[in-house]
C-alpha positions as CSV (number, residue, x, y, z in Angstrom):
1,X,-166.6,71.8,0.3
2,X,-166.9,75.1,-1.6
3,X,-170.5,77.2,-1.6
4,X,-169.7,78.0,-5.4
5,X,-167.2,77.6,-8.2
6,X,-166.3,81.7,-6.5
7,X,-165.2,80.3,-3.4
8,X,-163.2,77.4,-4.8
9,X,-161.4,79.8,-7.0
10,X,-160.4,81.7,-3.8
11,X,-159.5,78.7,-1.9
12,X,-157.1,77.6,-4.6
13,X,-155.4,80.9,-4.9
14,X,-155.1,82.0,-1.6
15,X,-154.2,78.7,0.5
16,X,-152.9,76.6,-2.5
17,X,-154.8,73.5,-2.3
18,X,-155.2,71.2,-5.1
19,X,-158.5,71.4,-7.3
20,X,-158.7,67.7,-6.7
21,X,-159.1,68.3,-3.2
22,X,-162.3,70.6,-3.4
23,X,-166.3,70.2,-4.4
24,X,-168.3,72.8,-5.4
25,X,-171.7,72.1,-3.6
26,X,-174.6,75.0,-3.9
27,X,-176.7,76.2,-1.0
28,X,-180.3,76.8,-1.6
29,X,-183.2,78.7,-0.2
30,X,-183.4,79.2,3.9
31,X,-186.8,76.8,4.3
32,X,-187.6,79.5,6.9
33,X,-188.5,82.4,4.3
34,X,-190.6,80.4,2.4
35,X,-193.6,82.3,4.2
36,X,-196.4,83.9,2.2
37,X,-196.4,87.4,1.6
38,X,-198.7,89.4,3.5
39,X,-198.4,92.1,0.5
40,X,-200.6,92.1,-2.2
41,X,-198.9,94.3,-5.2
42,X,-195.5,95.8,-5.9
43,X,-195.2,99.4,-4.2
44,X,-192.5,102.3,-5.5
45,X,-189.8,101.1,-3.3
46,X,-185.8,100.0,-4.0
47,X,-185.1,97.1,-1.4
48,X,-181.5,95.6,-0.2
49,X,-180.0,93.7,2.9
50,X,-177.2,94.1,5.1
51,X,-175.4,97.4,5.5
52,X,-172.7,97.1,8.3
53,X,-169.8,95.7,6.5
54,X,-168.2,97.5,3.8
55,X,-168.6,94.8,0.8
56,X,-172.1,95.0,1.0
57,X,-171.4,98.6,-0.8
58,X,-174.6,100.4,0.4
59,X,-172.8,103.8,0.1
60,X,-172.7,103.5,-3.6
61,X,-176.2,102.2,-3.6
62,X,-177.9,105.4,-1.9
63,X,-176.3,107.6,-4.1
64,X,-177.6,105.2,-7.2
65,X,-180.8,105.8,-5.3
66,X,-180.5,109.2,-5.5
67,X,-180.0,109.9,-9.1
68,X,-183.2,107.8,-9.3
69,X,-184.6,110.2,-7.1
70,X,-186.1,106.3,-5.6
71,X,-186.8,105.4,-2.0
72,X,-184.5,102.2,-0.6
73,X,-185.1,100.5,2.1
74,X,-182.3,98.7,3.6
75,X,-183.2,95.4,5.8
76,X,-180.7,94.5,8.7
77,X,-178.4,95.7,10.9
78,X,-177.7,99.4,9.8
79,X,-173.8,100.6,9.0
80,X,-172.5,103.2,12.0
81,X,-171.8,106.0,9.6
82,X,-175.5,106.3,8.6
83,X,-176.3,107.8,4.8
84,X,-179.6,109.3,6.0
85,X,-182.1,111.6,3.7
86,X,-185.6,111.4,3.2
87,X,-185.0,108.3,0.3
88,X,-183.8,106.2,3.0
89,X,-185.4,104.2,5.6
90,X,-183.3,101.6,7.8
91,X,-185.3,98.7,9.5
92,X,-182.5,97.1,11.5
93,X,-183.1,93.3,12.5
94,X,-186.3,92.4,11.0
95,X,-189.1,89.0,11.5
96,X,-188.8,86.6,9.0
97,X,-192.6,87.3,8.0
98,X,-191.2,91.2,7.6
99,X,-188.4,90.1,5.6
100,X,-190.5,88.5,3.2
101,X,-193.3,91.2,3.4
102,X,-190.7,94.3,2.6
103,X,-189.1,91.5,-0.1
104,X,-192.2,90.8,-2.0
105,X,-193.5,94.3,-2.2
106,X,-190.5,96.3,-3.4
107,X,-190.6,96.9,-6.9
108,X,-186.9,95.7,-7.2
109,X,-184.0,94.0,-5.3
110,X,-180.7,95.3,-5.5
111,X,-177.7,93.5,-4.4
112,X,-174.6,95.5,-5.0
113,X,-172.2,93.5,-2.6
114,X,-168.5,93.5,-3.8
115,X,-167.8,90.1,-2.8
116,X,-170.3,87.2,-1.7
117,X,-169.4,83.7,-1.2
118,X,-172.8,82.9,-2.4
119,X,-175.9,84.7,-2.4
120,X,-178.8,83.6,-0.8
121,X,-180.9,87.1,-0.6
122,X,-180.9,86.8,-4.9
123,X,-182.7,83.2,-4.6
124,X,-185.2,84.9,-1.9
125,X,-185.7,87.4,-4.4
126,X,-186.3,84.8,-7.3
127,X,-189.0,82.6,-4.6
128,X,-191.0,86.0,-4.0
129,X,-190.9,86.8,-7.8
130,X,-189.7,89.9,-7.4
131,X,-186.7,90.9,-10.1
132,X,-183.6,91.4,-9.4
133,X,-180.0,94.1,-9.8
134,X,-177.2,92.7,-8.5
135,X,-173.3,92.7,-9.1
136,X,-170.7,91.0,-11.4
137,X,-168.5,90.0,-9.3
138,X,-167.6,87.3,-7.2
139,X,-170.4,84.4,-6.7
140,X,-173.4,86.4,-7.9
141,X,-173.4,85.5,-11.8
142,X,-173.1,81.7,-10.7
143,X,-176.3,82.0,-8.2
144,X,-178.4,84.8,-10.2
145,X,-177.8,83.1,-13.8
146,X,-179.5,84.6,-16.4
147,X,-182.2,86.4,-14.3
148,X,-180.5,89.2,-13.5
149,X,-179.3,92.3,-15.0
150,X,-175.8,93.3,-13.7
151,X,-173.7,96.2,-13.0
152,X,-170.3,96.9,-11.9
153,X,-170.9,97.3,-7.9
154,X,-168.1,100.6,-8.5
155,X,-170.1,102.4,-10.9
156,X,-172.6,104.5,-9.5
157,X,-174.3,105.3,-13.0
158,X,-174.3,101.5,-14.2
159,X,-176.0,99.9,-10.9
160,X,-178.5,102.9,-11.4
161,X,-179.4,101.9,-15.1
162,X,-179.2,98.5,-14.3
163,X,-182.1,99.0,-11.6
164,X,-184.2,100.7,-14.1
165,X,-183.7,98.2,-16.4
166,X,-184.9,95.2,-13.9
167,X,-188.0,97.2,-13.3
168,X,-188.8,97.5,-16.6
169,X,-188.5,94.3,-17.5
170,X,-189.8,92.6,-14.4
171,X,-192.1,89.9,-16.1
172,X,-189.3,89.0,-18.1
173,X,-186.9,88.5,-15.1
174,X,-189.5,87.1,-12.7
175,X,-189.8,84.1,-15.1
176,X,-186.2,83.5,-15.4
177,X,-185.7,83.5,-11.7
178,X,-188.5,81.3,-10.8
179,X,-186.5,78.7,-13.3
180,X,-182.8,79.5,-12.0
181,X,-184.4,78.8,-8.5
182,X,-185.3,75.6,-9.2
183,X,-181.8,74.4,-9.9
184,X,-180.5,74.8,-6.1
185,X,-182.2,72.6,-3.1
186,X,-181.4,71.1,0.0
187,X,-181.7,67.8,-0.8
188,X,-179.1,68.1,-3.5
189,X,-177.0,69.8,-1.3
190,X,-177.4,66.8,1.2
191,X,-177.3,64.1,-1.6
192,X,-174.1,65.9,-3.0
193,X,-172.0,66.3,0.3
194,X,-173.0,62.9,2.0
195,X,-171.2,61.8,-1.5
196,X,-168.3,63.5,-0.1
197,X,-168.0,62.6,2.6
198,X,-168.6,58.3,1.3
199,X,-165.5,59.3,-0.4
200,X,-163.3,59.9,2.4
201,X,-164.4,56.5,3.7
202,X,-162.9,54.6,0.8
């Protein structure tokens, strides 16, 4: 069982196991950041998770950042070979309220990560109708759909117009999100693999 049609792609080239063999079977939103916002209106900030491993491609993001001249704040456990200026604030391990509070009030959420197997942050993005920058590559066009505007997560001046363009056309991309989130839930996810698994019984 495969978290995306990204994943199965891999597992097929890399281990050689036959198409037959594998289901594609989407995740959906962690039930646990369903929480309401504690913020009330968007404020002037840039906003991405998870910095320590070298996919997630933070490096190229602050310096996106910076020709914005914007502030980012980064949620989660901070890389060891810090990127520090004034634009950038770090919060380390986080609440789940504070998640959602920094989620919900930044005026866009980038997520410029090289390689995902999925891509939950985007669909806690879409729930908290905030719009979203992310990456073409890997699983990201599968889970963002058409509610995203996408860069190349190598070039620095692409991710930077591609944020400006998501804020600028946040109403736009709030409503497509709130429509690609609806296509992923749990209980499809459990209805789908418990069909799985009947299959093996046979």
């Amino acid at each position: 069982v495969c978290v995306s049609q990204s994943t199965a792609s891999d597992l097929r080239r890399l281990f050689n196991i036959h198409p037959d063999k594998i289901h594609v079977i989407y995740e959906a939103m962690p039930s646990r950041h369903k929480l309401t916002s504690q913020i009330t209106k968007y404020s002037n900030y840039i906003m991405a998770v998870g910095a320590r491993q070298p996919r997630k491609n933070i490096d190229r993001l602050i310096k996106s950042c910076q020709l914005l001249n914007q502030k980012l704040i980064i949620v989660g456990e901070p890389p060891s070979n810090q990127l520090t200026n004034s634009q950038v604030t770090y919060t380390g391990y986080v609440s789940d309220q504070d998640l959602v509070n920094y989620l919900a009030g930044a005026s866009v959420f980038v997520y410029p990560s090289i390689y995902e197997g999925f891509g939950l942050p985007i669909l806690e993005a879409f729930y908290h109708k905030v719009p979203v920058a992310c990456s073409n590559t890997s699983s990201l066009p599968e889970v963002a759909g058409d509610a995203a505007v996408y860069f190349d997560p190598y070039n620095i001046d692409q991710m930077a117009k591609a944020i400006t363009e998501a804020i600028k056309n946040k109403d736009k991309l709030v409503e497509a999100g709130t429509k690609q989130l609806a296509k992923f839930s749990w209980d499809k996810c459990a209805k789908e693999t418990l069909e799985v698994y009947k299959s093996l019984m046979l």
